[in-house]
N, C-alpha and C positions, 0 to 999 in steps of 0.2 A: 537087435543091437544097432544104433547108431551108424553108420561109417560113411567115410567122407577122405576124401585125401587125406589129412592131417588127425593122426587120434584127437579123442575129445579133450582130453587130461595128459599133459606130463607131469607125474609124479616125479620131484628132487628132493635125494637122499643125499646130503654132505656129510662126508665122515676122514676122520683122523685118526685111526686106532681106538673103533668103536669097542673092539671085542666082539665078544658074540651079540651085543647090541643091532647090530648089523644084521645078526642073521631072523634076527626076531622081527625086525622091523619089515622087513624083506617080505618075510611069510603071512605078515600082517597086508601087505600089499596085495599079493597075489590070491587071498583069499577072496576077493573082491568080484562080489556074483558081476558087476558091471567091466568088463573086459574092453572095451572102444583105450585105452591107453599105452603108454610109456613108462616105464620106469627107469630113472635115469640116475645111476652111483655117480656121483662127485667127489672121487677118493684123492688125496691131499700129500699123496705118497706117506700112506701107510706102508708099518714096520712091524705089523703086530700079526701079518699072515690075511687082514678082513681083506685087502686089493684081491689075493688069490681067493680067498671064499666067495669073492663077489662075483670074479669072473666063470667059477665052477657054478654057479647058481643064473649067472646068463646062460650057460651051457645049457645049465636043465631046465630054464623057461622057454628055452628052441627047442629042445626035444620034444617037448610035453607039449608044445604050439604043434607040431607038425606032426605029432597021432592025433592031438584033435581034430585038426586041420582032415588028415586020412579019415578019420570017422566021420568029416562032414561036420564037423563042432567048430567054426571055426572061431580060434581063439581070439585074436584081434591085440591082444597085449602083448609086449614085448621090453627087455630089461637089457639094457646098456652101462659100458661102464667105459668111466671115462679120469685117467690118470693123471693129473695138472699140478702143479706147484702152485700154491695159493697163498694169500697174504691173509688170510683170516678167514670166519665163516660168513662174511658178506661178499667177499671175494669169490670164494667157493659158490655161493648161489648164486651171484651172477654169471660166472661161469657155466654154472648147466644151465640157468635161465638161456644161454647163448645158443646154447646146445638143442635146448625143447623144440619140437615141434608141434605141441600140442597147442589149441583154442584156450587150454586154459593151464594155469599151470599152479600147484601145489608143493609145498616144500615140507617135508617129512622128518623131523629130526631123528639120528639113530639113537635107539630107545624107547623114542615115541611108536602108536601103533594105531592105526584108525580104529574107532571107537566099535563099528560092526562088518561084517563081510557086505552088509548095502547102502554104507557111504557115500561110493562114489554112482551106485544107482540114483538115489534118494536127491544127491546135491545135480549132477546130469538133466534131471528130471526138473528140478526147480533151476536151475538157468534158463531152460528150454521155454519155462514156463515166463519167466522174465523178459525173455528176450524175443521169443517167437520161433528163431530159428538157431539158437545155442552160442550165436555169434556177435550178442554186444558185447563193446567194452564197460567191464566193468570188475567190483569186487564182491564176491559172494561169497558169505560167513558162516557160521553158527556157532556153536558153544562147544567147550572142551570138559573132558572132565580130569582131574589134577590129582594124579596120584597122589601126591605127597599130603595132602589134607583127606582126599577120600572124597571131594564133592565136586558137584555140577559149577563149573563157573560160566555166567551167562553172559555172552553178549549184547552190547546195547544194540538192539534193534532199532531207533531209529538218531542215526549220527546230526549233529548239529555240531557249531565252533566250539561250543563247551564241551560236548559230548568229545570231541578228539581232542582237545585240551586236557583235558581229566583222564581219557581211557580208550585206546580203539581195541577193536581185536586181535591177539598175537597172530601171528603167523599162520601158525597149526589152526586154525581158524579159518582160515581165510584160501579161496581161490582166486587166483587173479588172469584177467585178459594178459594174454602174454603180450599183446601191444604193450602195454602199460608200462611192464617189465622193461619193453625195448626201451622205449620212451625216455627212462627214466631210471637207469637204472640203480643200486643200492648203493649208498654213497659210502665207499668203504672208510672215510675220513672219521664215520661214525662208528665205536667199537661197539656201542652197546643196542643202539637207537636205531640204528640205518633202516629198519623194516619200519618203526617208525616215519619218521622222514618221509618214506617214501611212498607210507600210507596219506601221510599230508597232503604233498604234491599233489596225487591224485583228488584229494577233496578240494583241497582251496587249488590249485595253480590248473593243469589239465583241464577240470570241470569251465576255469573260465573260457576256455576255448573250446570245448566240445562237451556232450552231455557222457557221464561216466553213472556208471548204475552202481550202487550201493545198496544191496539187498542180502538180510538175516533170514534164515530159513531155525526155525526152533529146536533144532537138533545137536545130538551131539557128537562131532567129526574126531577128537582124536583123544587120546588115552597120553595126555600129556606129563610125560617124567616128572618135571619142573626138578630143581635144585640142579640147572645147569648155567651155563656160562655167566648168562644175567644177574643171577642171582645170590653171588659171591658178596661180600660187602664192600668191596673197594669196587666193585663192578658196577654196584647199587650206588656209589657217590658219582662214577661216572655217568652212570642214568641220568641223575637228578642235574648233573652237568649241558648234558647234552639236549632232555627235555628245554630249558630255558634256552637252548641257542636254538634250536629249532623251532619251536612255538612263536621266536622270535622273528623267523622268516615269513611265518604264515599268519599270525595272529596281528590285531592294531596294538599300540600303546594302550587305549583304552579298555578294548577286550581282555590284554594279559593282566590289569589292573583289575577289573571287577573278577574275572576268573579265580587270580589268587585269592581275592577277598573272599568268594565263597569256600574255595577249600580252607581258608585258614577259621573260617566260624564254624564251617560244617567236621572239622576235626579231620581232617583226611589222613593224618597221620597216625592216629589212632584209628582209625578206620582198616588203613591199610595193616596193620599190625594186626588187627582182629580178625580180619581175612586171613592172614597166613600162619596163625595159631588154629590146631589142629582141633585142639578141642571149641573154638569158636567160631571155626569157619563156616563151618555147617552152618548155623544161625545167621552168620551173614550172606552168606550165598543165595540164600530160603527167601531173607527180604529184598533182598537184592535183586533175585529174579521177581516176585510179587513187582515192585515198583519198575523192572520193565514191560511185564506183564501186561500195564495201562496202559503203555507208549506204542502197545501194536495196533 
């Protein structure tokens, strides 16, 4: 195992009255052959009993740390929970972003569930492999799979200004250098977008001053719910709101002019619609990854 002052990973879990969402997600963590981590509850003053579940379930990751610990097994992970009045769910993740002490940090939706028990092996292993010694800034991705359709959604493997114009990777995707985080963090002005945004920053604004790593590893990290907050329709107007004011900070005149031109010939709306019909998603996701396929 890894160890070093600071765990490799802080795992953040924000929740509101997840329900038992919470307690799935939780187990879904700790099943996790790679132990070098954090896990950190970001509860929002919950009403629904998950704050006590969550602290009875820190109880029992100290327990169960300190027979392994006795056997010699020493565990290395450890689960925190932290009770805050929040303005939102960007609020709430920078909030325990404030909190982590981890090299790198990860944000867990309740519901969501990492995709295998050697996740945070596998992705550990390829930063290592990135960076030399686990410690550049940067952001490290791969693919999710979407319950709600049943398939693999791929990440672009290799980002350009259209590439994050068009599509980065969500969240659950994504690990990021907890600098970054400091740096820069989630702009909660943004309801829907802020992870967004803030994946920009990182590519166009930060990279001009220092080099930041942008690296896809072909796996799949998390067993994502979807049909949550984004995904509402008035949510989805605010999206489309927000995309043009942001784009608009980081993209040229020029740039956002030929970008729209391509998705308005290449059908993106119907595209995007074919993606998140169940019955033709599959099909899209299939070509989807084939055409990044070429780009590794």
């Amino acid at each position: 195992m890894r160890r070093g002052e600071n765990p490799f990973f802080s795992i953040i879990i924000v929740c509101l009255n997840p329900g038992e969402k919470l307690r799935d997600t939780l187990e879904s963590v700790e099943r996790q052959t790679f132990r070098d981590f954090e896990a950190i509850v970001k509860d929002g003053l919950s009403t629904d009993g998950s704050f006590e579940e969550a602290c009875r379930a820190a109880q029992q990751w100290t327990q169960r740390r300190l027979a392994e610990d006795l056997a010699g097994d020493s565990a290395g992970r450890s689960l925190r929970v932290i009770r805050q009045k929040d303005a939102g769910i960007y609020d709430a993740m920078n909030q325990g972003a404030l909190k982590a002490r981890g090299r790198y940090v990860y944000f867990l939706n309740c519901g969501d569930l990492f995709y295998s028990e050697t996740v945070l092996e596998e992705m550990a292993d390829f930063i290592e492999q990135k960076t030399g010694a686990g410690d550049g800034c940067g952001i490290f991705y791969g693919n999710i799979f979407e319950r709600v359709t049943g398939q693999k959604v791929a990440s672009n493997p290799r980002l350009d200004a259209f590439g994050c114009y068009r599509n980065v990777p969500c969240h659950q995707a994504c690990f990021y250098a907890r600098e970054l985080l400091a740096a820069h963090p989630f702009e909660t002005a943004y309801r829907v977008r802020a992870d967004y945004e803030q994946f920009l920053w990182c590519f166009f604004g930060k990279s001009r001053e220092s080099r930041v790593i942008f690296a896809c590893r072909d796996m799949l990290i998390a067993d994502y719910e979807g049909g949550g907050f984004s995904e509402t329709g008035e949510n989805r107007r605010i999206s489309a709101r927000e995309h043009r004011e942001i784009t608009g900070k980081y993209l040229s005149r020029w740039q956002l002019f030929r970008f729209r031109l391509i998705m308005l010939l290449s059908l993106s709306r119907l595209r995007a619609a074919i993606s998140h019909n169940k019955r033709t998603a599959g099909v899209y996701n299939r070509l989807k990854e084939k055409v990044y396929l070429m780009k590794r």
